[in-house]
N, C-alpha and C positions, 0 to 999 in steps of 0.2 A: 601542533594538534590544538584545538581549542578548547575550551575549559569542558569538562566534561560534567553535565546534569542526570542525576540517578533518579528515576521514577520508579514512584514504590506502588505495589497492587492499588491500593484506594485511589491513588495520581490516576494509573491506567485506564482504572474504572470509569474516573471521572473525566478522561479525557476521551472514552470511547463513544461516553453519556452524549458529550458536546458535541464530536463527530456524529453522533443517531440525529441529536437535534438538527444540524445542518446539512444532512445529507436527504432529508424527506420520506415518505413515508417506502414503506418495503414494495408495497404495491407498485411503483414506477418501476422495477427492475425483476427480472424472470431467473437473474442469477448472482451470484458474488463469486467473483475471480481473487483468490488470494496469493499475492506472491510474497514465496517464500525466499527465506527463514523467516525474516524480521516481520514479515505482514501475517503469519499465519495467526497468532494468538489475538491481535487485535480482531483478526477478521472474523473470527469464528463467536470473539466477543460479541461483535457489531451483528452478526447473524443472528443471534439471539435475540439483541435486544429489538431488531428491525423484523424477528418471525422468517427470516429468509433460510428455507432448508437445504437449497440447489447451493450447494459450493464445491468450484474449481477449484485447482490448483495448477498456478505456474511456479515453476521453480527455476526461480532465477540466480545468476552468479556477475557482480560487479564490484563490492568490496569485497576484502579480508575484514577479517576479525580486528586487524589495526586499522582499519580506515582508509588503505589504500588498495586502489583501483586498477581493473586490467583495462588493457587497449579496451576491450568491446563488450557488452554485454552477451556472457555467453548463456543460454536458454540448455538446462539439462532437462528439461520437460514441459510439454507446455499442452493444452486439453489439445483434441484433435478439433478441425475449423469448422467441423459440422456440429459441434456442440453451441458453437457460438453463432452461426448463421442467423443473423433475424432476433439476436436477443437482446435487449434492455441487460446490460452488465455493470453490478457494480464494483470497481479494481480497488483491492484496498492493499495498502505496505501500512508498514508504521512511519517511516521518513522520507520525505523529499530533499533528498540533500542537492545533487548535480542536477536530478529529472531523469538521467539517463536509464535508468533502468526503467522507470514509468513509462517513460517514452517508447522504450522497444517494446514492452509489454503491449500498451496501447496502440501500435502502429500494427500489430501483431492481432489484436481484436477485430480492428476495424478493416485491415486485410482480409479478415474472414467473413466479415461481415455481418459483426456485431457493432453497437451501440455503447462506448465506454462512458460511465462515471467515474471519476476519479479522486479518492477518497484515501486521506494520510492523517496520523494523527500530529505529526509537526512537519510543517514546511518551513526552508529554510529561504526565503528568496533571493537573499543575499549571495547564495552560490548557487544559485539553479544555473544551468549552462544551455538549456532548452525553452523555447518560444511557448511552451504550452505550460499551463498550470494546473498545479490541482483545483476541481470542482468545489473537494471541503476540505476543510481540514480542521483540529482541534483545536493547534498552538502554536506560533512561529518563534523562533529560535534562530540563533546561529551557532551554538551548542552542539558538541558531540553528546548526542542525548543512551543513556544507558537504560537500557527498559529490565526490570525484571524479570524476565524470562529469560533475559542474558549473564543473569548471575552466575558465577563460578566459574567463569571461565579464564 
């Protein structure tokens, strides 16, 4: 397991600030897709600060709670593909660790035929295992990063 980095609320704050700054203005996108757990609170963060009121939710399943991964990205929910037909979306998680779940997510959009942004607040490059990257991101790492909303667990 890799060393593990605790970000504390004012961290988060400031790291959602830098992801608004790099991602452009709200107007480019008709909607914010968040997937969940780990992307819900950034996203709803980043909504605010970008004015964006249209938000999805995908709820996705590829790690445990320890870090370790199933064979596949399993989707226990995902919007229905006429929400997304024709729309400027933008995907936010909190981490890019492997890609793989960005990936399903976003082949999943663009099957529907939407339009993905792809928005993380740390990417990790060094274990991405997928050809596509995030659009922004805040901070890169190669850190198991612990956010606070993961507290107590």
């Amino acid at each position: 397991m890799p060393v593990k980095v605790h970000v504390t609320w004012s961290e988060l704050d400031e790291l959602v600030a830098r992801l608004a700054d790099e991602i452009g203005a709200a107007e480019e996108y008709d909607l914010l897709l968040a997937v969940t757990r780990g992307g819900l609170v950034p996203a709803g963060m980043l909504a605010y600060r970008l004015g964006i009121r249209e938000i999805l939710v995908a709820a996705v399943e590829y790690y445990d709670d320890e870090g370790d991964t199933r064979e596949e990205v399993l989707f226990h929910h995902f919007p229905d593909p006429s929400l997304l037909q024709g729309q400027r979306i933008l995907v936010v998680d909190e981490v890019w660790e492997t890609g793989a779940t960005m990936a399903a997510v976003v082949a999943r959009v663009r099957a529907a035929g939407g339009e993905p942004t792809i928005a993380v607040l740390h990417y990790k490059p060094g274990r991405s295992l997928v050809p596509e990257r995030p659009h922004a991101w805040a901070a890169t790492t190669e850190s198991w990063v612990v956010y606070p909303y993961k507290a107590g667990r």
